[in-house]
N, C-alpha and C positions, 0 to 999 in steps of 0.2 A: 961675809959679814960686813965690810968695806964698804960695798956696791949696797947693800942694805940701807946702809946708815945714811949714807947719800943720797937714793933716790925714795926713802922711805923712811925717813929720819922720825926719832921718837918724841912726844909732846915736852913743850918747855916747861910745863908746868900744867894742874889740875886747880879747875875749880869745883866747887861742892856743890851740885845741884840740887840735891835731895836726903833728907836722913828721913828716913821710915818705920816708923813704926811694925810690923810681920811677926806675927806669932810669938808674940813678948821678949823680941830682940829686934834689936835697932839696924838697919841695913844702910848703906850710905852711897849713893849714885854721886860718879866722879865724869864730869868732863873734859877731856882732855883739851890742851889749850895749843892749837897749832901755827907754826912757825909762821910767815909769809908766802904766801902761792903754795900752803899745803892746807890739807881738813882732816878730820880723824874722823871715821866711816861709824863710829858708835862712841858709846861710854862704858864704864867700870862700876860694875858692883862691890861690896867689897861690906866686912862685917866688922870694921875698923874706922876710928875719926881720923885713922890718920891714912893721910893721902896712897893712894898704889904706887909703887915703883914707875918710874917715868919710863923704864925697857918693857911692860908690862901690856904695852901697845903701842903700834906705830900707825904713821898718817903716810896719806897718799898727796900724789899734785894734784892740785884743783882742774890742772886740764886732764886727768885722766878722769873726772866725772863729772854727771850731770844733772837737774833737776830731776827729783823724782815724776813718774807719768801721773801719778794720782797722789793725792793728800793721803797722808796716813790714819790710820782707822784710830778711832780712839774707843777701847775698853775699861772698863771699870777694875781697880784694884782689890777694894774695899780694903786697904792701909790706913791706917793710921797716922798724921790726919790722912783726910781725906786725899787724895793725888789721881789723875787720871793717869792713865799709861798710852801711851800709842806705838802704835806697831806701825812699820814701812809694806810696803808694799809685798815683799820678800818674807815679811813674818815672823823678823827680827827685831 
């Protein structure tokens, strides 16, 4: 857990990307916010205004990755409002 927290340390903090409208409840897309010389590989769904527990996800070093090879696709939600979604390459 030690070696974890060190080379995989958890976000300082979440900003609120998105609140969504979905089948007449509200969804709330969380970005996590990473340290210096780290990134966080995705974001947090969550059915809550209040932010996810910051153990909830960890980030990686920015030299262990790389630009993605292609742009991410973008698909239609049909949310409320309106929001595009886009998928990575991967299909995440």
């Amino acid at each position: 857990p030690m070696l974890d927290a060190h080379f995989f340390p958890f976000p300082k903090a979440y900003n609120l990307a998105a609140k969504l409208k979905v089948l007449g409840s509200f969804i709330y897309i969380w970005q996590p916010l990473a340290r210096d010389f780290y990134t966080p590989l995705g974001m947090l769904i969550t059915n809550s205004a209040d932010p996810p527990p910051l153990d909830a996800i960890r980030t990686v070093p920015l030299c262990l990755t790389r630009p993605a090879a292609r742009p991410p696709a973008l698909i239609q939600t049909g949310a409320d409002p309106p929001l595009p979604l886009y998928l990575n390459v991967l299909g995440l």
